[in-house]
N, CA, C, O and CB atoms as a CASP TS submission, in Angstrom:
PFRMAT TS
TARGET T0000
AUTHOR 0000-0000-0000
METHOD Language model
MODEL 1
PARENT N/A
ATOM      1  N   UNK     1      91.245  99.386  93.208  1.00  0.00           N
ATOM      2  CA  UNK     1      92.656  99.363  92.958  1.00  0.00           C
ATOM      3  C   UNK     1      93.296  98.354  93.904  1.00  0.00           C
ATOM      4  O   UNK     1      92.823  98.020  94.991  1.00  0.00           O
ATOM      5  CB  UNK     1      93.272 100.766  93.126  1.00  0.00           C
ATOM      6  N   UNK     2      94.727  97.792  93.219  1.00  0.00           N
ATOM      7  CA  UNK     2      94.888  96.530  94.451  1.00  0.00           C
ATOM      8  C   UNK     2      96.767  97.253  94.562  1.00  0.00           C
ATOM      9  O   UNK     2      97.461  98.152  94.087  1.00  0.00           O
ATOM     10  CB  UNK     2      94.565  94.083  93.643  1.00  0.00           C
ATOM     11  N   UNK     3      96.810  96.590  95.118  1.00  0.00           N
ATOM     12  CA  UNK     3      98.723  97.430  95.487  1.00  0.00           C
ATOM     13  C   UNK     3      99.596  96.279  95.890  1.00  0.00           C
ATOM     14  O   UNK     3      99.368  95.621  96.905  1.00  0.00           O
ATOM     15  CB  UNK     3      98.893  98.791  97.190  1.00  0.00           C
ATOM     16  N   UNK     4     100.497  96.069  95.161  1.00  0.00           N
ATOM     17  CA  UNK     4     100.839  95.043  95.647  1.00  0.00           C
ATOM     18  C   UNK     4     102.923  95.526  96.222  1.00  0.00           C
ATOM     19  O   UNK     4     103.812  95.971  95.496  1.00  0.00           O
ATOM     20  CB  UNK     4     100.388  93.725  94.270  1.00  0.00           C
ATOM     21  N   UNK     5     102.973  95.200  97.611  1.00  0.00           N
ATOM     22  CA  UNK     5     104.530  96.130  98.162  1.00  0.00           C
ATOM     23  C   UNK     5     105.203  94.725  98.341  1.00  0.00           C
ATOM     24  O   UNK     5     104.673  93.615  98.294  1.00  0.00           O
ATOM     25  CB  UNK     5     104.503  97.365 100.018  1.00  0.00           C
ATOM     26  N   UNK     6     106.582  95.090  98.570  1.00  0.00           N
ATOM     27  CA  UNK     6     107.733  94.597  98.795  1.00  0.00           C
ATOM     28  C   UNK     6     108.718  95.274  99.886  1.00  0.00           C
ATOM     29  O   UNK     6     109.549  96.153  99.656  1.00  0.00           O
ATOM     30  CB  UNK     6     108.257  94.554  97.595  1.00  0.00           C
ATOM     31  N   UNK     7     108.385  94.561 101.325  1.00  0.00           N
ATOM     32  CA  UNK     7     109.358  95.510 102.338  1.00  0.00           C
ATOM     33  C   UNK     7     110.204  94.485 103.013  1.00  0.00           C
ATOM     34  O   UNK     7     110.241  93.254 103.006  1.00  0.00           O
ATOM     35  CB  UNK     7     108.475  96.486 103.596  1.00  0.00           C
ATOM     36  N   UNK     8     110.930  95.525 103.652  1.00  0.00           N
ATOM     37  CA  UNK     8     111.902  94.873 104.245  1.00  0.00           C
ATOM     38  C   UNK     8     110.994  95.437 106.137  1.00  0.00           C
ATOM     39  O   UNK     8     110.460  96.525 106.351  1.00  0.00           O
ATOM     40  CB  UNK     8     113.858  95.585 103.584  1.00  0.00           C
ATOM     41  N   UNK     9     111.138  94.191 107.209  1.00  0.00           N
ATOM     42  CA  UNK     9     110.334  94.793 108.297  1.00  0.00           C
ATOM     43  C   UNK     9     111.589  93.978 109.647  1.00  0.00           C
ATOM     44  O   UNK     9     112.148  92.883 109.572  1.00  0.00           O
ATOM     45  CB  UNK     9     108.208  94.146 108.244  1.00  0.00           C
ATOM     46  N   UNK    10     111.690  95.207 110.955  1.00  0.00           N
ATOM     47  CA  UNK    10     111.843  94.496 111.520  1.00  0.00           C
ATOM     48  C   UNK    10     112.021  93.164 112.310  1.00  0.00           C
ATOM     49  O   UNK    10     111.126  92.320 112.354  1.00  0.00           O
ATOM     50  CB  UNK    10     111.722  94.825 111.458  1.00  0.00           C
ATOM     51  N   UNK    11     113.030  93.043 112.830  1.00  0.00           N
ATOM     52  CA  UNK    11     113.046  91.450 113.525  1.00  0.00           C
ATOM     53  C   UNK    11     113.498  91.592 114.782  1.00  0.00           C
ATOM     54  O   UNK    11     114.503  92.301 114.821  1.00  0.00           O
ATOM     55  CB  UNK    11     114.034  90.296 112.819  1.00  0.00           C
ATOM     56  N   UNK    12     113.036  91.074 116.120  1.00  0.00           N
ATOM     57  CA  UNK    12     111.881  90.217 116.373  1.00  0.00           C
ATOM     58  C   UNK    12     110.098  91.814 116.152  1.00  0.00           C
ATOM     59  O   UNK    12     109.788  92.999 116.029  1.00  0.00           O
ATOM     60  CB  UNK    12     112.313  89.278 118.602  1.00  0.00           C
ATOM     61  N   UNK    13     109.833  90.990 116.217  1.00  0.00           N
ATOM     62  CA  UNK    13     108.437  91.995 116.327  1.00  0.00           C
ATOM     63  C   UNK    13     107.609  90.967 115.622  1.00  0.00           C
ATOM     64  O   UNK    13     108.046  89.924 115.134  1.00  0.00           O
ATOM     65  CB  UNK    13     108.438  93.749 115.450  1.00  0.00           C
ATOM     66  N   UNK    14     105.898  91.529 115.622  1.00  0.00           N
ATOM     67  CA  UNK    14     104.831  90.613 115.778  1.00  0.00           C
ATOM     68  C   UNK    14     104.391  91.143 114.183  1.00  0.00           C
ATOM     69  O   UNK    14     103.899  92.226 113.867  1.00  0.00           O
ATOM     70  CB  UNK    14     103.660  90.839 117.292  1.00  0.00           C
ATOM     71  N   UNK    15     104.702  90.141 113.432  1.00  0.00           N
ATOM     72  CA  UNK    15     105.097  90.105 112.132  1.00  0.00           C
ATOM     73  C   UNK    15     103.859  90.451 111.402  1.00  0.00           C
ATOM     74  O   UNK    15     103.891  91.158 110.395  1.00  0.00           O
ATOM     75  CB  UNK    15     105.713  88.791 111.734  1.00  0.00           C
ATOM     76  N   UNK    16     102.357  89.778 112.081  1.00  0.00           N
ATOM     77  CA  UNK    16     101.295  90.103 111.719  1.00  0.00           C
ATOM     78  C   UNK    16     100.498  91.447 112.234  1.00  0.00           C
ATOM     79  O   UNK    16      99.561  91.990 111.649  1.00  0.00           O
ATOM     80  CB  UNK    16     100.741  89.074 111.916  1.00  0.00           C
ATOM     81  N   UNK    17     100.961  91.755 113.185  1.00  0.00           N
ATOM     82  CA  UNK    17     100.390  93.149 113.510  1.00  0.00           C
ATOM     83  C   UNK    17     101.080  94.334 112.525  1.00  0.00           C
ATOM     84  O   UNK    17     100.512  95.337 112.093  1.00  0.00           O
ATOM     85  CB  UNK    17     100.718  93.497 115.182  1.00  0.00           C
ATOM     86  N   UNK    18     102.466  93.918 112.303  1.00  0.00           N
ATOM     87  CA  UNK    18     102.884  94.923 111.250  1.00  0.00           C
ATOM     88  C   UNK    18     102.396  94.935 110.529  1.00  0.00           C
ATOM     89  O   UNK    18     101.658  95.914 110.412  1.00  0.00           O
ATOM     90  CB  UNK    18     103.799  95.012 110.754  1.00  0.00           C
ATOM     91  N   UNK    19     102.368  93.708 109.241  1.00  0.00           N
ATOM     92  CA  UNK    19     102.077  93.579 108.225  1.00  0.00           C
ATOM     93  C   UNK    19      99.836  94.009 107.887  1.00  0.00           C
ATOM     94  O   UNK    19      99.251  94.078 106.806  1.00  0.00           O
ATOM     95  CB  UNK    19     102.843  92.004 108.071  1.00  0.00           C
ATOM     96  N   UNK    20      99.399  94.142 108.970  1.00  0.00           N
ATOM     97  CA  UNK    20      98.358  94.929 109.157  1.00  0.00           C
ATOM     98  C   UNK    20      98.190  96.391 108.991  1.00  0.00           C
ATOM     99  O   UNK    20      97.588  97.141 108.223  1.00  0.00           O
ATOM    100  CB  UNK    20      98.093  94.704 110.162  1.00  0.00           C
ATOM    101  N   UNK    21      98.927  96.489 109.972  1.00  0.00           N
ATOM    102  CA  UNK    21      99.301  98.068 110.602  1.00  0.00           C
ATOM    103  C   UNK    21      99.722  98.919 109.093  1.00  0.00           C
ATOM    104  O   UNK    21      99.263  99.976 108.661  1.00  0.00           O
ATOM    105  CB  UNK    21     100.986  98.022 111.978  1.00  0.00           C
ATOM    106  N   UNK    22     100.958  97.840 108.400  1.00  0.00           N
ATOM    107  CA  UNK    22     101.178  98.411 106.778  1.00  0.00           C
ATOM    108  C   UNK    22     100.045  98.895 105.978  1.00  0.00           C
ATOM    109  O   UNK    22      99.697 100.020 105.622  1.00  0.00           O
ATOM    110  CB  UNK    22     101.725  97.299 105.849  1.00  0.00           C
ATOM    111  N   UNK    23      99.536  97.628 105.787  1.00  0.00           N
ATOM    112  CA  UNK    23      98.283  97.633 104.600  1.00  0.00           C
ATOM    113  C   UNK    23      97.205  98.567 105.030  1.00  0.00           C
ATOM    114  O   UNK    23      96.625  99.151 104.114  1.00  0.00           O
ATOM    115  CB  UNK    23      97.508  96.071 104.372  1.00  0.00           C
ATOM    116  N   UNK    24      96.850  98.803 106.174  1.00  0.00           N
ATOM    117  CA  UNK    24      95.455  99.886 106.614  1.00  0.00           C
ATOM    118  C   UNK    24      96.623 101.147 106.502  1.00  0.00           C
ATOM    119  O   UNK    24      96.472 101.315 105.292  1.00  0.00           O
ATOM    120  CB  UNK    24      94.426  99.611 108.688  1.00  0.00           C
ATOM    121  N   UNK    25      97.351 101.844 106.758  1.00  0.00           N
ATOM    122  CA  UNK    25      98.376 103.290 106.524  1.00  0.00           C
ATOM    123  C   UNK    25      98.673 103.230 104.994  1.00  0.00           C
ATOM    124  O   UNK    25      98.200 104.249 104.491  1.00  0.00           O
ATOM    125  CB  UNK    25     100.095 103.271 107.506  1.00  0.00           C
ATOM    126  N   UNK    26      99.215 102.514 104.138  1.00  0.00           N
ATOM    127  CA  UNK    26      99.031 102.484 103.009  1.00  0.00           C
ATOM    128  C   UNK    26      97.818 102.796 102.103  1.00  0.00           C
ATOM    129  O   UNK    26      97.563 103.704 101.311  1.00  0.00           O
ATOM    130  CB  UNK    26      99.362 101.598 102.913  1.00  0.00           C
ATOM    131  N   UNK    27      97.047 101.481 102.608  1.00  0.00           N
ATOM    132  CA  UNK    27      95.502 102.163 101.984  1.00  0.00           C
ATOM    133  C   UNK    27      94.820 103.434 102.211  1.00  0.00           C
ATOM    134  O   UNK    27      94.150 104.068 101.396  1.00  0.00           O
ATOM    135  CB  UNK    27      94.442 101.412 102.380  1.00  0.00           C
ATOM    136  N   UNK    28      95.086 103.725 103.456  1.00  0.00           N
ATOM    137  CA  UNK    28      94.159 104.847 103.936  1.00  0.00           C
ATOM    138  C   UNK    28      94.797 106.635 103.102  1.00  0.00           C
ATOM    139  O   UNK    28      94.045 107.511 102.677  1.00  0.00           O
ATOM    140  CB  UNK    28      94.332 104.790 106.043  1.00  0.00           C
ATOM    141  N   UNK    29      96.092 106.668 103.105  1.00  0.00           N
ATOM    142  CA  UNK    29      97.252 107.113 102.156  1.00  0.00           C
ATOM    143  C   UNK    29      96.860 107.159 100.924  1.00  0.00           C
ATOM    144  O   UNK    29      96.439 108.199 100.418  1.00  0.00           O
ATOM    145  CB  UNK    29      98.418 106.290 102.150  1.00  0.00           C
ATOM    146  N   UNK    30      96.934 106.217 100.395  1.00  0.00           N
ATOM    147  CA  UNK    30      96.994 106.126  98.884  1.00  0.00           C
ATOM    148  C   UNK    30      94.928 106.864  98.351  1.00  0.00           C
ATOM    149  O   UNK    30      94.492 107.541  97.420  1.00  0.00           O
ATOM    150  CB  UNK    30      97.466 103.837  98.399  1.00  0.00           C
ATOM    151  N   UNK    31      94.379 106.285  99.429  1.00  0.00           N
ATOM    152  CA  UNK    31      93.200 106.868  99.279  1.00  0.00           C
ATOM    153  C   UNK    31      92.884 108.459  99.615  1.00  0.00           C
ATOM    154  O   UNK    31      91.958 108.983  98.995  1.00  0.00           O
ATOM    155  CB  UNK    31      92.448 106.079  99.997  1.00  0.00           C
ATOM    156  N   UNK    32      93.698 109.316 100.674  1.00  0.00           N
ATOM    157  CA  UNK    32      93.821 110.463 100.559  1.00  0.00           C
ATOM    158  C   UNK    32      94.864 111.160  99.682  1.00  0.00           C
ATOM    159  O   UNK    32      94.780 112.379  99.830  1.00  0.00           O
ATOM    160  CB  UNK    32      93.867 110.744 101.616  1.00  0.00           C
ATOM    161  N   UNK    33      95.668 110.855  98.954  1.00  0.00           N
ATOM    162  CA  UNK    33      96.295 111.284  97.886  1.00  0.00           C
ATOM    163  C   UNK    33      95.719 111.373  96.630  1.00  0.00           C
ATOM    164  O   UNK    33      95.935 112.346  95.908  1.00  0.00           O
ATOM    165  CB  UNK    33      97.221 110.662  97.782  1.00  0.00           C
ATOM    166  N   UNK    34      94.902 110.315  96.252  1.00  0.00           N
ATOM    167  CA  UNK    34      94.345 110.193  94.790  1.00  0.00           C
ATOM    168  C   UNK    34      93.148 110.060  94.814  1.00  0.00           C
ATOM    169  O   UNK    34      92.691 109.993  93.673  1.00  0.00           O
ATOM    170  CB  UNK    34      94.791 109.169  93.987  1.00  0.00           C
ATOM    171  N   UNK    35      92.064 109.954  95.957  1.00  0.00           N
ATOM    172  CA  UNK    35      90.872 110.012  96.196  1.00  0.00           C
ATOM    173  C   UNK    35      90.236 109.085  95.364  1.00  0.00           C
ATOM    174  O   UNK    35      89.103 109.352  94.963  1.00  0.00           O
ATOM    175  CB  UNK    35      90.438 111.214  96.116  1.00  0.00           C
ATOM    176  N   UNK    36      90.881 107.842  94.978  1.00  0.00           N
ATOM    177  CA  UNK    36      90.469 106.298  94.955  1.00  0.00           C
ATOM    178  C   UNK    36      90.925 104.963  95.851  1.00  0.00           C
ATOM    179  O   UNK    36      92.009 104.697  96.371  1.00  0.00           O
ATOM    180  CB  UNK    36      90.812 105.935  93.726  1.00  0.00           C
ATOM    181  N   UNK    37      89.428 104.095  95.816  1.00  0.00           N
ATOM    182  CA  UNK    37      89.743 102.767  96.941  1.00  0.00           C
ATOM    183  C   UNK    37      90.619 102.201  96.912  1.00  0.00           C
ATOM    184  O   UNK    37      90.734 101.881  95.728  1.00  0.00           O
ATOM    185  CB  UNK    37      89.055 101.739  97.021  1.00  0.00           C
ATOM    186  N   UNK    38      91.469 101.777  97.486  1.00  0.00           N
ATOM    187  CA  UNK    38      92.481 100.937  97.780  1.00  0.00           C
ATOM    188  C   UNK    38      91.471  99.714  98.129  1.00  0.00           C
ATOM    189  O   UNK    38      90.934  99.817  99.233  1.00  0.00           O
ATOM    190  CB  UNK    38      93.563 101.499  98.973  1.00  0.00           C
ATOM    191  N   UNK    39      91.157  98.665  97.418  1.00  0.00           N
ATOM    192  CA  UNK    39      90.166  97.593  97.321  1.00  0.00           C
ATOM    193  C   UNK    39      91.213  96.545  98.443  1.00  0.00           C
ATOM    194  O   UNK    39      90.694  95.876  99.336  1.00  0.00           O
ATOM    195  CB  UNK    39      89.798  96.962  95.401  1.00  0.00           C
ATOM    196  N   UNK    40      92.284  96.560  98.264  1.00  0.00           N
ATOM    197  CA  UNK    40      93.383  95.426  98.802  1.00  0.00           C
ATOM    198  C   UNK    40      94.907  95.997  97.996  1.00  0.00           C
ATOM    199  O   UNK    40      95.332  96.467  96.940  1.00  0.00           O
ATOM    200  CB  UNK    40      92.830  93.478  98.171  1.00  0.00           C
ATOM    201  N   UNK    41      95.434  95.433  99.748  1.00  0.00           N
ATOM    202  CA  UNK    41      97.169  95.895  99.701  1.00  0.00           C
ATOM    203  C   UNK    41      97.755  94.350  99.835  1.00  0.00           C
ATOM    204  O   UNK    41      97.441  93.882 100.930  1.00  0.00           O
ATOM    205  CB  UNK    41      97.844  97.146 101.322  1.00  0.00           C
ATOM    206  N   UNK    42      98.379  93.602  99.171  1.00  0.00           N
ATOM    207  CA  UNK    42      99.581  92.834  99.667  1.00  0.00           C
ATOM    208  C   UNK    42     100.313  92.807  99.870  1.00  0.00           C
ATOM    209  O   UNK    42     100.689  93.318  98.815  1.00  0.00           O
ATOM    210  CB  UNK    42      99.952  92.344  99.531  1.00  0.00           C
ATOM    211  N   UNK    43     101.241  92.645 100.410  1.00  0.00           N
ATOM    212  CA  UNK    43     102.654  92.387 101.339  1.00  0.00           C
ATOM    213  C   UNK    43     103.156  91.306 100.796  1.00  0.00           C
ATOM    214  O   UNK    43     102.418  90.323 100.731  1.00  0.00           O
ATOM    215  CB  UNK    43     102.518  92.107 102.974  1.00  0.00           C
ATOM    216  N   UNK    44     104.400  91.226 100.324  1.00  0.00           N
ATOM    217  CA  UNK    44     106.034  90.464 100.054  1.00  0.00           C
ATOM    218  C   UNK    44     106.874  90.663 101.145  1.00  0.00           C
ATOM    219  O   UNK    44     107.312  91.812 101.204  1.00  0.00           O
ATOM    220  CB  UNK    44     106.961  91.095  98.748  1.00  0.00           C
ATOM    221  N   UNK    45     107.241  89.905 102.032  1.00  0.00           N
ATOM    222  CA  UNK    45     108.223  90.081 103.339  1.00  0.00           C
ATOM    223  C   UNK    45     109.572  89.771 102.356  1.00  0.00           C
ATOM    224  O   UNK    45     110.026  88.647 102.139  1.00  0.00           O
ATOM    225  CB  UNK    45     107.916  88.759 104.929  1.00  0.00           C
ATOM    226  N   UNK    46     109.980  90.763 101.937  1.00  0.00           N
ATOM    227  CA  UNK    46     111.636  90.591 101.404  1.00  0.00           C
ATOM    228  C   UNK    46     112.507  89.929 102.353  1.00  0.00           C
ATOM    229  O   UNK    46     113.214  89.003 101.955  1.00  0.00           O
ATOM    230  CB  UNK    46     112.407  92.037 101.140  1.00  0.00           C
ATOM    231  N   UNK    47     112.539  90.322 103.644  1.00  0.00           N
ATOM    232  CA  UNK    47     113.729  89.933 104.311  1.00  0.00           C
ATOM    233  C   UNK    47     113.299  90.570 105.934  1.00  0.00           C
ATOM    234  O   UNK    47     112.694  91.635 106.055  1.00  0.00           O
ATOM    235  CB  UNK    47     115.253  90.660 103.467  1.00  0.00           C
ATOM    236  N   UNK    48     113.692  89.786 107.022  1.00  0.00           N
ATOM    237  CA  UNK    48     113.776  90.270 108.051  1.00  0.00           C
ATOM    238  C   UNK    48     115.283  91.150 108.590  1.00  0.00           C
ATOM    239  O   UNK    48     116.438  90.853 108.285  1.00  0.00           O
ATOM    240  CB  UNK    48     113.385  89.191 108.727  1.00  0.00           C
ATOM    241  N   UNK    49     114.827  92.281 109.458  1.00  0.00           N
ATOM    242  CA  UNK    49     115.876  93.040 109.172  1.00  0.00           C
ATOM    243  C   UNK    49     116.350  93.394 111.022  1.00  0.00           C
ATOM    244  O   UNK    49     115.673  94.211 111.647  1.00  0.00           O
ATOM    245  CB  UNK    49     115.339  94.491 108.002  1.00  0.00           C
ATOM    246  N   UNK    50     117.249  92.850 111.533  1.00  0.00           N
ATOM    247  CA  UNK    50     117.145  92.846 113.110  1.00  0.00           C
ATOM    248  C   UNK    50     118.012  94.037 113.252  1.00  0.00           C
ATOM    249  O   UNK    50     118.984  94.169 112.508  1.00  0.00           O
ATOM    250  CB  UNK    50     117.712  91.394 113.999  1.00  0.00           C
ATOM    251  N   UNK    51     117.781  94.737 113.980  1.00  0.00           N
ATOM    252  CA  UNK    51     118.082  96.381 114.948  1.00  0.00           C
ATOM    253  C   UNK    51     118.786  96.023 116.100  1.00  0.00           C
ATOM    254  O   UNK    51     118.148  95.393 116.943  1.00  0.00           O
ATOM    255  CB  UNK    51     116.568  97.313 115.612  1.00  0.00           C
ATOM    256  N   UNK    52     119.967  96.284 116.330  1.00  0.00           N
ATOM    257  CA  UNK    52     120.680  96.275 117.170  1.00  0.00           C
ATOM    258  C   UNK    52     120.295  96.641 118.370  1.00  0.00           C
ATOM    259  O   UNK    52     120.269  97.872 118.392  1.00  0.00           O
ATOM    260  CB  UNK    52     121.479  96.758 116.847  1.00  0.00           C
ATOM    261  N   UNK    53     119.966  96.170 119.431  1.00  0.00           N
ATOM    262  CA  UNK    53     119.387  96.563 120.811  1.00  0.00           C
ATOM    263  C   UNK    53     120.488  96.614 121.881  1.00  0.00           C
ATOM    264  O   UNK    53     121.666  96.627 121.526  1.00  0.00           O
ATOM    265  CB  UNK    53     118.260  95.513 121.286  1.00  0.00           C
ATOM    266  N   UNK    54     120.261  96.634 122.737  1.00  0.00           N
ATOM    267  CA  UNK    54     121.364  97.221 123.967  1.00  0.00           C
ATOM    268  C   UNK    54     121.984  95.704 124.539  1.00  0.00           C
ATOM    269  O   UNK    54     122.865  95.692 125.399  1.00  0.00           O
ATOM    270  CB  UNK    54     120.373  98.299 125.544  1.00  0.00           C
ATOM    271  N   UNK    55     121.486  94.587 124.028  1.00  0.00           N
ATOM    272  CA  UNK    55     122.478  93.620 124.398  1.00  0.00           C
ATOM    273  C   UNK    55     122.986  93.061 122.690  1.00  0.00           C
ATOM    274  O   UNK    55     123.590  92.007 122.492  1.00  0.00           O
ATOM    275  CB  UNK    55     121.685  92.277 125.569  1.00  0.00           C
ATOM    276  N   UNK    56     122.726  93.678 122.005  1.00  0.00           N
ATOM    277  CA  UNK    56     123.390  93.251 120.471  1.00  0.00           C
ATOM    278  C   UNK    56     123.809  94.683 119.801  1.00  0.00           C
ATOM    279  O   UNK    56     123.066  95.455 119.195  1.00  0.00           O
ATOM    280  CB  UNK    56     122.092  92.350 119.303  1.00  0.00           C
ATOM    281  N   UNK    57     125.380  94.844 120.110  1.00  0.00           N
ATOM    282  CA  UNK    57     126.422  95.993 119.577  1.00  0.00           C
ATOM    283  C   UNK    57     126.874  95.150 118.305  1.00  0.00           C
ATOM    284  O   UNK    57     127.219  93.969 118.255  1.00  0.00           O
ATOM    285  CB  UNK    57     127.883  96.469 120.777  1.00  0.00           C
ATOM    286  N   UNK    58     126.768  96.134 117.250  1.00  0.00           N
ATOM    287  CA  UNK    58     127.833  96.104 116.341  1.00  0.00           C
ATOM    288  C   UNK    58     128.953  96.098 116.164  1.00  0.00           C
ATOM    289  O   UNK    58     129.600  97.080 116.527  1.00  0.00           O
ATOM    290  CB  UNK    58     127.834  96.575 115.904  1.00  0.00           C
ATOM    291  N   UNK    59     129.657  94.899 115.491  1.00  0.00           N
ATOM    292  CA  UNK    59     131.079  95.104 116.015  1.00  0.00           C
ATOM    293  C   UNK    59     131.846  95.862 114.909  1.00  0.00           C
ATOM    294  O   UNK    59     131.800  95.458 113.747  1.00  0.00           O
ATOM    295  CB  UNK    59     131.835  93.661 116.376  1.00  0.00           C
ATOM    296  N   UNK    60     132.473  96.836 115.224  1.00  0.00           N
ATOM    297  CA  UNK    60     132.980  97.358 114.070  1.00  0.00           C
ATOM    298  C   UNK    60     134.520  97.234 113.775  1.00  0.00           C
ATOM    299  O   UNK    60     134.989  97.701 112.737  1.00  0.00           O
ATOM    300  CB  UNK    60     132.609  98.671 114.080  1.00  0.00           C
TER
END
């Protein structure tokens, strides 16, 4: 089976460790739910999505 996602992922962060970290929790998931291989997951980076941290307030 192949899976093919569309996410939206943090910004800054290490774009390839996510996009890893996704595809092995997905697969491993989809393989204990339906008790078939997840052969390959791909990834679509929709959009980077930055989180407000303690020197970047929202201005409201």
């Amino acid at each position: 089976m192949r899976l093919h996602l569309s996410v939206d992922l943090p910004y800054p962060s290490d774009l390839a460790r996510v996009c890893e970290r996704v595809q092995h929790d997905v697969a491993n998931r989809v393989a204990q739910l339906t008790g078939m291989r997840v052969a390959e997951v791909t990834l679509t980076i929709r959009r980077l999505v930055t989180a407000p941290g303690p020197g970047r307030r929202r201005v409201r």
